[in-house]
C-alpha positions in Angstrom: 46.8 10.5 -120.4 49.1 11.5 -117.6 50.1 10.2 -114.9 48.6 13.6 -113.0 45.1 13.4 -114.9 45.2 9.6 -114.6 45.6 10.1 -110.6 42.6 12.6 -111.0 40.1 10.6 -112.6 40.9 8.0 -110.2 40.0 9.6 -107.3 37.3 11.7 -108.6 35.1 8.3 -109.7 36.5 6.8 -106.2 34.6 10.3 -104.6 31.4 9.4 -107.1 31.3 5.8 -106.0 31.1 6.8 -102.1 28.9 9.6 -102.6 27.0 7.5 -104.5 26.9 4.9 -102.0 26.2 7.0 -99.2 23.0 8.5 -100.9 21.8 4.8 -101.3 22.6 4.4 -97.6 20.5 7.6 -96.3 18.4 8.2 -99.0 15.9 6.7 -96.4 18.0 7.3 -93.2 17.3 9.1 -89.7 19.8 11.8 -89.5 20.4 9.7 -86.2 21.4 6.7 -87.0 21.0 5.3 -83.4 22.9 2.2 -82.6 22.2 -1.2 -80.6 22.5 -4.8 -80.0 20.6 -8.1 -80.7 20.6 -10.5 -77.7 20.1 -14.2 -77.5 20.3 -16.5 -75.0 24.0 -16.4 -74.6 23.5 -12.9 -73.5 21.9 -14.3 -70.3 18.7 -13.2 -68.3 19.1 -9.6 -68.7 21.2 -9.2 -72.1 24.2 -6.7 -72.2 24.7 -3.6 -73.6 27.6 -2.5 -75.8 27.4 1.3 -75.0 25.3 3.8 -73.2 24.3 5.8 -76.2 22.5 2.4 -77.4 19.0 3.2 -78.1 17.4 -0.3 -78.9 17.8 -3.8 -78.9 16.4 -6.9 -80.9 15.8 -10.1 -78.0 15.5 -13.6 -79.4 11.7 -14.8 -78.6 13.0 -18.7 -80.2 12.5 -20.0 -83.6 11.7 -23.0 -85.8 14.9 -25.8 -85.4 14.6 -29.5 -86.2 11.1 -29.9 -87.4 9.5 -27.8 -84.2 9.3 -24.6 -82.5 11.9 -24.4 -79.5 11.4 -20.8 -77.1 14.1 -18.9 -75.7 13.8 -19.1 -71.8 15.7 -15.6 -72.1 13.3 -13.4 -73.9 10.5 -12.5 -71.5 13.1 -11.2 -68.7 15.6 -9.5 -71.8 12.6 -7.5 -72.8 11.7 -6.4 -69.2 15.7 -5.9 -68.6 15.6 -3.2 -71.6 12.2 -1.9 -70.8 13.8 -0.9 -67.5 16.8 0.6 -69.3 14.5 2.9 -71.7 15.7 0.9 -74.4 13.3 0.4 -77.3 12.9 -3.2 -77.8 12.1 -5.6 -80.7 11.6 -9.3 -81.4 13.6 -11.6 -83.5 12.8 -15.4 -84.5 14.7 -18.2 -85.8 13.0 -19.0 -88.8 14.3 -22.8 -89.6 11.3 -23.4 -92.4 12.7 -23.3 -95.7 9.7 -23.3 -98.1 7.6 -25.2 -96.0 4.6 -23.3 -95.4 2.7 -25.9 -93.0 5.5 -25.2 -90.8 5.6 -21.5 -91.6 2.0 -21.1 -90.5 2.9 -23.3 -87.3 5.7 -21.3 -86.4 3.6 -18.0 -86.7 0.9 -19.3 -84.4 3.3 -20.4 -82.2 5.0 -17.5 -81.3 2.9 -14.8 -82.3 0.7 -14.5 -79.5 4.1 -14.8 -77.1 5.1 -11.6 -78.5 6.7 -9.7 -75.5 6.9 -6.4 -77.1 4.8 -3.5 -78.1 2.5 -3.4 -80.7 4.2 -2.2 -84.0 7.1 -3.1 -83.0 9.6 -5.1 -85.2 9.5 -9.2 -85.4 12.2 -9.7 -87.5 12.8 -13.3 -89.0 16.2 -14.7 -88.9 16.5 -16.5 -92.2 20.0 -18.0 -92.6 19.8 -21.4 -93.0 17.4 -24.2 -94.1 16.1 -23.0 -97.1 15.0 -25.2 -99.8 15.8 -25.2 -103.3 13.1 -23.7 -104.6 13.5 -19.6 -104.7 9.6 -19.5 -105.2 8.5 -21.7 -102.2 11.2 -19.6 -99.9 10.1 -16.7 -100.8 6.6 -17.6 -100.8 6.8 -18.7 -97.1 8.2 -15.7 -95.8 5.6 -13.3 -97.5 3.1 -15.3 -95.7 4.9 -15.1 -92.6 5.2 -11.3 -93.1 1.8 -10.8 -93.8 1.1 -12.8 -90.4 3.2 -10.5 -88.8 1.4 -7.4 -90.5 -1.7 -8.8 -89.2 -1.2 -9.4 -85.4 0.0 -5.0 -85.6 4.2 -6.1 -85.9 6.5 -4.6 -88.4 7.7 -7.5 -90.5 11.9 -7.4 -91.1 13.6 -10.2 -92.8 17.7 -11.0 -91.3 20.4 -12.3 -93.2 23.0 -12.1 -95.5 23.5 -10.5 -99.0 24.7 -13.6 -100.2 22.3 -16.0 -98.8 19.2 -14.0 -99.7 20.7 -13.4 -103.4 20.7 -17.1 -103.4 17.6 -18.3 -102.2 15.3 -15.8 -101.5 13.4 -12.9 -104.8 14.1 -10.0 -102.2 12.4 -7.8 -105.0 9.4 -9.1 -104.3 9.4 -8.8 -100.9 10.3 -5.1 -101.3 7.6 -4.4 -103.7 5.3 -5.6 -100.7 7.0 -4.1 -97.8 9.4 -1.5 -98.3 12.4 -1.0 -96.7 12.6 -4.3 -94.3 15.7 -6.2 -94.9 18.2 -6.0 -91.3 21.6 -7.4 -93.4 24.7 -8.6 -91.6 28.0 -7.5 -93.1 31.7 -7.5 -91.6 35.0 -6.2 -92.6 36.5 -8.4 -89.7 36.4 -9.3 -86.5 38.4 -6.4 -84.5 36.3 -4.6 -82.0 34.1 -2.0 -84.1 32.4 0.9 -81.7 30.6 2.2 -85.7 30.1 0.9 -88.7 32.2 0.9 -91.9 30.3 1.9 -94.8 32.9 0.8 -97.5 31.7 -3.0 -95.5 27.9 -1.9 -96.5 26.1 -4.3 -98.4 25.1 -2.2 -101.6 21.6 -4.1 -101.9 17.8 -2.0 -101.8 16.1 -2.2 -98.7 17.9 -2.4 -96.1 16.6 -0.7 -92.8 19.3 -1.9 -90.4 22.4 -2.8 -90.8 24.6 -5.5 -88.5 28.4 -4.2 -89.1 29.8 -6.1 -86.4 29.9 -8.9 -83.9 32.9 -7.6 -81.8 30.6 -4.8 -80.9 33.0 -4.8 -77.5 35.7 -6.8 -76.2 34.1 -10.3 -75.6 31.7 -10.4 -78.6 28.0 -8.7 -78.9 26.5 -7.9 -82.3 26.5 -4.1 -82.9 23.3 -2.9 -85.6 22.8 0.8 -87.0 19.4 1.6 -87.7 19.3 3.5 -91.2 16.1 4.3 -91.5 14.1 4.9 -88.1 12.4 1.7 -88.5 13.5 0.8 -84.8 11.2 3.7 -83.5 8.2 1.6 -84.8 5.8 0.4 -81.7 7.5 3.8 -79.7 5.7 6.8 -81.5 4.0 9.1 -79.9 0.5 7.6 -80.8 1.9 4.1 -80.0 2.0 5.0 -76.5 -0.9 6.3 -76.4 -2.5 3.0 -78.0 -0.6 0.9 -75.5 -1.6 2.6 -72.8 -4.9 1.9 -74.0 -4.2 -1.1 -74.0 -2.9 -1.4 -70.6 -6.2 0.0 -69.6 -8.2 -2.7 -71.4 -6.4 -5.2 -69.8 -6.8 -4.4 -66.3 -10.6 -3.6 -66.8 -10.7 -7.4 -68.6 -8.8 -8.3 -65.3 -11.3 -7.3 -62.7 -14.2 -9.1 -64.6 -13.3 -12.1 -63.0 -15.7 -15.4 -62.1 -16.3 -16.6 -58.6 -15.8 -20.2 -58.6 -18.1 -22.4 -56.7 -18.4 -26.2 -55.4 -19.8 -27.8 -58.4 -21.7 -31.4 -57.9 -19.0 -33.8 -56.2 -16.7 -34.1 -59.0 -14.3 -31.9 -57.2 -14.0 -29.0 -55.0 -14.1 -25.3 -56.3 -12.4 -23.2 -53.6 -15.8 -20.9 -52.8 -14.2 -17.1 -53.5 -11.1 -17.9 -55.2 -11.2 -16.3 -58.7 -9.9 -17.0 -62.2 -8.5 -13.7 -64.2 -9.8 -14.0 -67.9 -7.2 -12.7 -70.0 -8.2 -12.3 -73.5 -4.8 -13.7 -76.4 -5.9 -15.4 -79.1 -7.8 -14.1 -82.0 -9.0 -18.1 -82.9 -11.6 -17.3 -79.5 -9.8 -19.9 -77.6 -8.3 -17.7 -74.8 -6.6 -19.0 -71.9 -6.2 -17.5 -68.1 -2.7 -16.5 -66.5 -3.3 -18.3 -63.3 -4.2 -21.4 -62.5 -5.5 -23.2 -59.5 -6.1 -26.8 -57.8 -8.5 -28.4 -56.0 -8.7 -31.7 -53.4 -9.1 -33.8 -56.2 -9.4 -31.8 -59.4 -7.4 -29.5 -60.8 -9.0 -26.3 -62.5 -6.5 -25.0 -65.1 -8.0 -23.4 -68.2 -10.9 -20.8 -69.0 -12.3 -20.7 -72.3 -14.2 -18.6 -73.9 -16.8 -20.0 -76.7 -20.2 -18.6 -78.2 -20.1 -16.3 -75.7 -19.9 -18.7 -72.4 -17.2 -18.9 -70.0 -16.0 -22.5 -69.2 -13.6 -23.7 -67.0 -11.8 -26.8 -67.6 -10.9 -29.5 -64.8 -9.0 -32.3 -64.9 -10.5 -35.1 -62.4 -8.1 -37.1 -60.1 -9.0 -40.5 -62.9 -7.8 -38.3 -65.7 -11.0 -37.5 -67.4 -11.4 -33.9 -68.3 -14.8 -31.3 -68.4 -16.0 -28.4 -68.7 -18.0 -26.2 -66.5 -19.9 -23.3 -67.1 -18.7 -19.8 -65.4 -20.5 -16.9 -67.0 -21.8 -15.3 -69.9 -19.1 -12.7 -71.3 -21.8 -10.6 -72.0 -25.4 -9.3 -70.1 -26.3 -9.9 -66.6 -24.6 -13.5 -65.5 -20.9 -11.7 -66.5 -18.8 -11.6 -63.4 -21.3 -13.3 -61.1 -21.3 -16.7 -59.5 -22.4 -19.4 -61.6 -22.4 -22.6 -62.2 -23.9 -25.3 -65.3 -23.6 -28.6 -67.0 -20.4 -29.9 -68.2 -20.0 -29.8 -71.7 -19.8 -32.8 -73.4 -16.8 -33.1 -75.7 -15.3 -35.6 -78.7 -11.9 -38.0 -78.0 -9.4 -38.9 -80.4 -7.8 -41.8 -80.2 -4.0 -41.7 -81.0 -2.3 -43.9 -83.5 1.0 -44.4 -84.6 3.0 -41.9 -86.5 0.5 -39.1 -85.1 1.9 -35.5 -84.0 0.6 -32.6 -82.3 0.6 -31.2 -85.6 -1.5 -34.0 -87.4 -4.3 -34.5 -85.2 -4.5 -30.5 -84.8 -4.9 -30.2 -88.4 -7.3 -32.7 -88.4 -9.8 -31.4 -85.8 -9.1 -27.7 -87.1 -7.0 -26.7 -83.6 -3.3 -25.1 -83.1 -1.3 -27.4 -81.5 -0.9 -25.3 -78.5 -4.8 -25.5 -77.8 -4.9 -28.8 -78.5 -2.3 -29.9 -76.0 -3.6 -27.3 -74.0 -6.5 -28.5 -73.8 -5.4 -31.9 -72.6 -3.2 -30.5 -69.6 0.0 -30.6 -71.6 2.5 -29.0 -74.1 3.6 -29.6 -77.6 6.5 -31.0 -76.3 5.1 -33.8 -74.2 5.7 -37.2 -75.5 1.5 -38.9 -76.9 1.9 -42.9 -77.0 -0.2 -44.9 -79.3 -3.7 -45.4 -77.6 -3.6 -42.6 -75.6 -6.5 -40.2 -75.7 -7.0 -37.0 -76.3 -9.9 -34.2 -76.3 -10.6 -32.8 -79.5 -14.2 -30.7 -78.9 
């Protein structure tokens, strides 16, 4: 062969390789191919833009690190600072796991109900490090984390890279369950990059966006093409619709409120004050958006259970109750009520108990479990201490 012919052939199956590349990267594309960022803390308060022509943006709600589930103080007020932009917004966890699925499911019901953005929206989890050795057990645990995602109306995306997924994850399986969901990171360096460079693209099936770049502008900020419209999800026509719905829902949920009244002498109920019930959790345990105080007991929970509305108090010795508000249905909703506290089971803690453990034990998250005792997950229990379970 020639040197001309050989020159040829050499470009023509360089020609076949692109093209061929190409088709696997729009073969499921939006002729758009909008752009955008992913924020985290470091992005402060309000996040930052790379561009004007940015469509969306993926905010950091928190994740799984250490053994527990730490929030992102930035993700409420990034998702309003984009929602004020236009910006379609989406939600991204750390997912610190590995193929533990106790801590999977914790993580799930943790920070699924804190979801900030729209329903159908993206929660994607960010799966980079911490996985075990077992390819079964990882993948196992995100499945069932996807399928938790599926369930509370998200679109489930998995974030990584090629190599890390290749190496711990059967991505195949995933696929086979849920399409075109994989958001892959893949650089060609670390010069400022305004678009991505396909001959950088991760030739791997599924992939919906693509992170080319974390010099999206001078200064740092990672840059993400979206190569398959899945970014539109939660911001369809018939989304809004829903949500506007939804938004209607919630501010006819918001006027049913309960009059609170001086009950017996274990405290004082401000007369005419009002708790807002504000329905969350799909476990029945649903907890109010404001709370209030009295002299000498502090009224800071509303449940809802078998169809009664309690309110919880602390008293001024540290014992807790219940009081009955309302009915949630027929004639007693909305009006001023009052009833019998409700009596309720302790727990005793021991050492080497958790939030976790003594959840598990009396069939409660650990949020409504600490909750229910006036605190968070976070606050330190001491050996002797304790706590309401019932």
């Amino acid at each position: 062969m020639n040197k001309r012919n050989f020159k040829a052939l050499v470009l023509m199956v360089g020609a076949i390789f692109m093209a061929f590349l190409m088709v696997n990267v729009t073969s499921h594309a939006s002729t758009s191919r909008e752009q955008g960022p992913d924020w985290s803390k470091y992005n402060g308060n309000s996040g930052t833009f790379g561009y004007s022509t940015d469509k969306f943006v993926l905010s950091q709600a928190g994740g799984f690190y250490g053994g527990t589930n730490i929030p992102q103080t930035t993700y409420n007020s990034q998702v309003k600072s984009a929602q004020q932009a236009g910006k379609r917004v989406h939600t991204y966890l750390w997912d610190g796991v590995g193929g533990n699925m106790t801590n999977a499911k914790a993580m799930m019901a943790y920070y699924l109900p804190r979801i900030r953005t729209p329903k159908g929206s993206i929660v994607a989890l960010d799966y980079e490090d911490g996985a075990s050795n077992s390819v079964t057990a990882n993948t196992n645990v995100i499945k069932a984390q996807f399928n938790l995602i599926k369930a509370y109306g998200y679109t489930p995306v998995l974030y990584s890279g090629k190599d890390y997924l290749n190496a711990h994850v059967n991505t195949s399986a995933i696929l086979r369950a849920y399409g075109n969901c994989l958001w892959l990171a893949e650089y060609p360096d670390y010069q400022v990059r305004t678009s991505p460079d396909y001959n950088w693209f991760p030739s791997m099936n599924g992939i919906a966006i693509f992170q080319f770049t974390s010099m999206y502008k001078a200064g740092g900020l990672d840059g993400n093409v979206d190569l398959t419209g899945i970014t539109k999800s939660g911001y369809t026509t018939a989304s809004k619709a829903k949500a506007q719905a939804n938004v209607k829902h919630a501010q006819a949920a918001k006027k049913a409120t309960f009059k609170v009244v001086k009950y017996s002498q274990r405290g004082v109920f401000y007369p005419n004050r009002t708790l807002a019930v504000r329905y969350t959790d799909s476990d029945k345990v649903r907890q109010v958006a404001t709370y209030y105080s009295g002299e000498s007991v502090a009224y800071n929970a509303v449940i809802i259970e078998h169809n009664y509305v309690w309110a919880r108090y602390t008293r001024s010795n540290g014992l807790y109750g219940f009081i009955k508000l309302g009915v949630t249905n027929g004639q007693a909703y909305g009006k001023r009520v009052t009833g019998q506290p409700v009596s309720h089971t302790y727990y005793t803690v021991k050492s080497g108990d958790s939030w976790w453990a003594i959840a598990q034990r009396n069939g409660l998250s650990m949020t409504t479990l600490a909750s229910q005792n006036g605190k968070t997950i976070y606050t330190t229990i001491y050996p002797g201490q304790r706590l309401v379970v019932r």
